[in-house]
C-alpha positions as CSV (number, residue, x, y, z in Angstrom):
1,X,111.9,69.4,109.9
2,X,109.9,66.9,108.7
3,X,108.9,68.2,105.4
4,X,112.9,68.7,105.3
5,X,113.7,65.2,105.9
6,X,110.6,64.4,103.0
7,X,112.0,66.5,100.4
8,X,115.4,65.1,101.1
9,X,114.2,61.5,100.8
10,X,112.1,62.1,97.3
11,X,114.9,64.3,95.5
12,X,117.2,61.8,96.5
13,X,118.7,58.7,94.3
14,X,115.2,56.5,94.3
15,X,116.8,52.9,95.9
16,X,115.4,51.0,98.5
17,X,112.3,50.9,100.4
18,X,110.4,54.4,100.9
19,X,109.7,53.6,103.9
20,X,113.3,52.8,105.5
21,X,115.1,55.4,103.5
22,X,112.2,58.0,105.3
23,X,113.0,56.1,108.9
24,X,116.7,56.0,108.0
25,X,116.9,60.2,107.5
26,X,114.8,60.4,110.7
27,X,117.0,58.4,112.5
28,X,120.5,60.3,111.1
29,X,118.5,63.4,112.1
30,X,118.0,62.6,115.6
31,X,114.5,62.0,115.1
32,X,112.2,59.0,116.1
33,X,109.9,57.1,113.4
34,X,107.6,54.7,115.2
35,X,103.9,53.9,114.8
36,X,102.8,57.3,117.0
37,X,103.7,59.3,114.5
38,X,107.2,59.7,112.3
39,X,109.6,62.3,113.9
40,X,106.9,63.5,116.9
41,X,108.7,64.7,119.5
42,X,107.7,65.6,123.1
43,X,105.9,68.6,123.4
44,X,107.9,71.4,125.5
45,X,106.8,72.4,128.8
46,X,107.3,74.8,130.9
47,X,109.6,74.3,134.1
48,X,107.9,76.4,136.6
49,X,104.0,74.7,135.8
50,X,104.4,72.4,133.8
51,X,101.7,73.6,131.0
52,X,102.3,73.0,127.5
53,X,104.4,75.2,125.8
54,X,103.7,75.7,122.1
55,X,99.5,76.4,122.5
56,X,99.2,74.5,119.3
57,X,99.9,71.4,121.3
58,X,97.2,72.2,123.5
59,X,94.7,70.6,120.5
60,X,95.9,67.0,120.4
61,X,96.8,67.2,124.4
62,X,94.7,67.6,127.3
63,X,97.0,69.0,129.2
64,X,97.1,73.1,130.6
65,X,99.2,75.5,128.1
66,X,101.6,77.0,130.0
67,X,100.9,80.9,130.5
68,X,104.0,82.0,132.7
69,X,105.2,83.6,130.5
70,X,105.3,87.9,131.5
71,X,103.6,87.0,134.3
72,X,105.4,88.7,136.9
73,X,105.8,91.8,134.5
74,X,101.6,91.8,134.3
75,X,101.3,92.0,138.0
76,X,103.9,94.8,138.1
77,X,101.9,96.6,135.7
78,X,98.6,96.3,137.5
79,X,99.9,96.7,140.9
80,X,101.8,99.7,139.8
81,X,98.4,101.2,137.9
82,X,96.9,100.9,141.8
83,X,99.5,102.5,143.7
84,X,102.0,104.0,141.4
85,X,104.2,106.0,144.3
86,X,105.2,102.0,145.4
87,X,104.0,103.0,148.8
88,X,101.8,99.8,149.5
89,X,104.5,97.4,150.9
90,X,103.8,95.3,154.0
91,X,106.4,97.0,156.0
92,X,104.3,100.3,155.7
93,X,101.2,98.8,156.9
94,X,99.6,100.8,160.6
95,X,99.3,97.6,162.3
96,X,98.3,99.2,165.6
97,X,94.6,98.0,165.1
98,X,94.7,94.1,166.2
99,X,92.2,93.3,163.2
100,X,95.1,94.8,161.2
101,X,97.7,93.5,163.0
102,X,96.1,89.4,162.6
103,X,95.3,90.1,158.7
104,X,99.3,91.5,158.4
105,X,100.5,88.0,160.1
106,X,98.4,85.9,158.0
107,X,99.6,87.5,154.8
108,X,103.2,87.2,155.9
109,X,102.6,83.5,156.5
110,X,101.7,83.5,152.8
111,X,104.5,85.1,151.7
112,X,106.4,82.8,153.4
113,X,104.7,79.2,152.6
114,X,103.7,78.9,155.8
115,X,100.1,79.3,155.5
116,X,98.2,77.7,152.6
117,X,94.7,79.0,153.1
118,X,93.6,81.9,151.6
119,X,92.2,85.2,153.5
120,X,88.9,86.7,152.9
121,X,89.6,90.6,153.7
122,X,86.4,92.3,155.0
123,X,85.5,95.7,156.5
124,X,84.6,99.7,155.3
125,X,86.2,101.7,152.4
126,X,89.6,102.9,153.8
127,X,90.4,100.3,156.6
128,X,93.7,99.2,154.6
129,X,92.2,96.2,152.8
130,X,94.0,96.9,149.5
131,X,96.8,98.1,150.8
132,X,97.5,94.4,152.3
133,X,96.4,93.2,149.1
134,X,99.1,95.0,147.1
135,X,101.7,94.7,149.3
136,X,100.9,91.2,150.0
137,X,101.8,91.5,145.4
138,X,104.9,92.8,146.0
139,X,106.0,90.5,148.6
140,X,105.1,87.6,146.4
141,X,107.1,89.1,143.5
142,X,109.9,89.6,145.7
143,X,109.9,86.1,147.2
144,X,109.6,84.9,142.9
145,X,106.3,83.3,143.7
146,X,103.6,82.9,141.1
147,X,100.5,85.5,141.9
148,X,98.2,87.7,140.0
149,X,96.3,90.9,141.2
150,X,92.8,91.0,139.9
151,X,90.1,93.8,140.3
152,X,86.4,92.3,140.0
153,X,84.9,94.4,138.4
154,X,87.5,94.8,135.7
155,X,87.6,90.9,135.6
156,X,83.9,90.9,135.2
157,X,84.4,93.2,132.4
158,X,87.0,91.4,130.7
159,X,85.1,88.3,130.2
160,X,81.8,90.3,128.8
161,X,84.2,91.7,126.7
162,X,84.7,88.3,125.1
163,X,80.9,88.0,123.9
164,X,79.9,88.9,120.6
165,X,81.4,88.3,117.1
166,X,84.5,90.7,117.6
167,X,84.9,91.1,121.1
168,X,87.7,90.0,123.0
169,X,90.5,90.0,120.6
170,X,90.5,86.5,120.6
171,X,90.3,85.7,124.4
172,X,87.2,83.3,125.4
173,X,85.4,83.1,129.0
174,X,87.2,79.8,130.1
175,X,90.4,80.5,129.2
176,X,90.3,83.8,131.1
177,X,88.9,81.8,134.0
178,X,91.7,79.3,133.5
179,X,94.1,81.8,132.9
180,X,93.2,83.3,136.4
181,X,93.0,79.8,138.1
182,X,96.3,77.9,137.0
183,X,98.5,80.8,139.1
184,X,99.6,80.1,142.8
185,X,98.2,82.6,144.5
186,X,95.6,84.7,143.4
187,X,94.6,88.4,144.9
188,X,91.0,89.8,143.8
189,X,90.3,93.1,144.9
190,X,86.9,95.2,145.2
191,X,84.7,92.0,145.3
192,X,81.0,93.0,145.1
193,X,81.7,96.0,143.2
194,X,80.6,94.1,140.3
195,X,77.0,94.8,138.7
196,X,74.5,92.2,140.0
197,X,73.0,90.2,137.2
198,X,72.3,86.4,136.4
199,X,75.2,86.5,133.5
200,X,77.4,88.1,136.4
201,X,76.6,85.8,138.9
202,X,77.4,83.0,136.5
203,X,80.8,84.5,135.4
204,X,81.7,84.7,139.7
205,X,80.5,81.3,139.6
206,X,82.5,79.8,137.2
207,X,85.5,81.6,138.5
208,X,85.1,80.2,141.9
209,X,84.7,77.1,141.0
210,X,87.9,77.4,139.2
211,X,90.0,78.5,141.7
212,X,88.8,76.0,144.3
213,X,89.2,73.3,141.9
214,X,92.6,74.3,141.4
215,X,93.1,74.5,144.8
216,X,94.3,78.2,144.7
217,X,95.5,80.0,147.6
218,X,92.9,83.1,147.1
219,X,92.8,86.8,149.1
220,X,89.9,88.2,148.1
221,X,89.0,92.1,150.0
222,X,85.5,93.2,149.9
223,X,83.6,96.2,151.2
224,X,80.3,93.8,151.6
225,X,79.6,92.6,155.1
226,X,78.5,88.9,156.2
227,X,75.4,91.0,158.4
228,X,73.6,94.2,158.0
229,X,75.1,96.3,160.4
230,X,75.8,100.2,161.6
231,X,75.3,102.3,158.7
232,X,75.5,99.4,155.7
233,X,72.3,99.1,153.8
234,X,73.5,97.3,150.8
235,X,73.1,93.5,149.7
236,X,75.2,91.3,152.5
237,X,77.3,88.7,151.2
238,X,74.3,86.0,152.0
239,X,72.1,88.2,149.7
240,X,75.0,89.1,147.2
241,X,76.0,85.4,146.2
242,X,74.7,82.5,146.4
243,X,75.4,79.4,148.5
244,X,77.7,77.4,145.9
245,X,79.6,80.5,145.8
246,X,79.9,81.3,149.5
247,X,80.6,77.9,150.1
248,X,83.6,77.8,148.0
249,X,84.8,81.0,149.9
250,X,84.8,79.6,152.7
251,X,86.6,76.5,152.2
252,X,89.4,79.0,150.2
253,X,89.6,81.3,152.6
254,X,90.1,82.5,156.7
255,X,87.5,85.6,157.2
256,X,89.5,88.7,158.9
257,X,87.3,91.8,159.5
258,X,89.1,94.7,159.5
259,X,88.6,98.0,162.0
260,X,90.1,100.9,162.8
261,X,89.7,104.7,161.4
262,X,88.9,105.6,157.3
263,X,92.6,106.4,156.5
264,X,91.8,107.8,153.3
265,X,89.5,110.5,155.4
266,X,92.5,111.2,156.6
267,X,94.4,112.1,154.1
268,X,91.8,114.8,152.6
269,X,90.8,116.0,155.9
270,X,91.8,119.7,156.2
C-alpha cells in the first residue's frame, strides 16, 4: 500500500509540497501520516489471545504472536494418534475405584471452569491415568476451550530436534516452550519417561517455568512415585527433578494417586 501511494505521488503532476501531496494520498486512502510512522497501522490480533497476528510484527513489538491458529485440529491429531477407536471419553471412565472416582471430579471441574488448579496424575502403568488425560482433551475440545495434549518424551525430543545447524525446520527451544505455555490448559502425558540428563533437566526446567509463569492450568500423569514403595525401584520424583521443578508442580497442580487393578492386564489376559 505504501509503495502504492509513493509511486502514485512521484508519477504524478510534480506541484506542491512532497510532503503534503504524500500525507494528502495517505489521508484519501484511509491511511494515517503522523510522526510514528506514515501509513502504520495497528498490527492485527487475534480475538481469542490476543497475540499478534502477522509474526513479522512480533520484531518491532514485544508482545506474544498469536498461534491459535489449527490448534484444535493439532490436538485432534495427537489425541486421535493415542486412542484412535475415540474410546477415551470421560463418560467411559471405571470410576468404581474412589482414587478414580476424585481424579474424574476434578477433571470435570476443569472442563467446566470451575476448578483452576491443575492435577498432577500419579500411580502404576494401566491405572487409567491417560485415559483421563485424553478424555479430559476431548472434553475441552467439546466445550471450545483452548488445550494441548503433549507426550514428554516426544516434547523432549522435539526441542533437541531444534539443535544443530539444520535441525528443527526452523523451530527454536523458546518458542516451542512458548508455544506450549501461551495455551489455556495444558495436558503432558508420560512424565519421567524422558532420558535423564543435565540438557534434559534444563529443557523440563525451562518448560516449567513457563507454564507457571503463564499461570497455566497443567495435568500432568506420571508413572514415577513421590516414595519408593512396593515393587518401584526407579528414581522417585524427589530424585528425578529437582526442587525448582517440584516446586512449580506443586503450586500448578492437586496430587491424585491413582489405584485400582492394571486394566491393560486385563485386556491381554487369556
Amino acid at each position: 500500500m505504501i509503495a502504492e501511494v509513493l509511486r502514485d505521488v512521484l508519477t504524478g503532476p510534480s506541484t506542491g509540497n512532497l510532503t503534503r501531496r504524500i500525507e494528502r494520498e495517505l489521508a484519501a486512502r484511509g491511511l494515517r501520516a503522523d510522526a510514528k510512522g506514515a501509513g502504520r497501522q495497528e498490527s492485527e490480533r487475534c480475538g481469542r489471545c490476543g497475540g499478534l497476528r502477522d509474526e513479522r510484527d512480533h520484531e518491532s513489538n514485544s508482545d506474544r504472536v498469536c498461534r491459535c491458529g489449527g490448534r484444535e485440529g493439532r490436538l485432534l491429531s495427537y489425541l486421535d494418534s493415542v486412542d484412535p477407536s475415540c474410546r477415551m471419553v470421560l463418560g467411559t471412565i471405571d470410576a468404581s475405584e474412589p482414587t478414580v472416582s476424585a481424579a474424574l471430579e476434578a477433571a470435570r471441574g476443569i472442563v467446566a471452569g470451575r476448578r483452576g488448579r491443575g492435577m498432577l496424575l500419579m500411580g502404576p502403568p494401566g491405572r487409567g491415568k491417560t485415559h483421563l488425560v485424553v478424555g479430559l482433551g476431548r472434553a475441552l475440545v467439546e466445550g471450545e476451550r483452548d488445550a494441548g495434549y503433549y507426550n514428554a518424551v516426544r516434547l523432549v525430543s522435539r526441542v533437541q530436534d531444534t539443535y544443530g545447524e539444520h535441525g528443527g525446520a526452523g523451530e527454536t527451544r523458546r518458542a516451542i516452550v512458548e508455544s506450549v505455555a501461551s495455551h489455556e490448559v495444558v495436558l503432558l502425558d508420560d512424565l519421567g519417561k524422558e532420558h535423564a540428563s543435565p540438557n534434559v533437566e534444563s529443557i523440563i526446567y525451562e518448560l516449567f517455568d513457563a507454564l507457571h509463569a503463564a499461570r497455566v492450568t497443567l495435568v500432568v500423569a506420571t508413572n514415577v512415585p513421590a516414595t519408593r514403595d512396593g515393587g518401584y525401584w526407579g528414581p522417585t520424583l524427589s530424585e528425578r527433578y529437582d526442587e525448582a521443578v517440584r516446586s512449580r508442580l506443586r503450586a500448578m497442580c492437586g496430587r491424585f494417586v491413582v489405584k485400582g487393578e492394571d486394566r491393560r492386564r486385563e485386556v491381554w489376559d487369556w
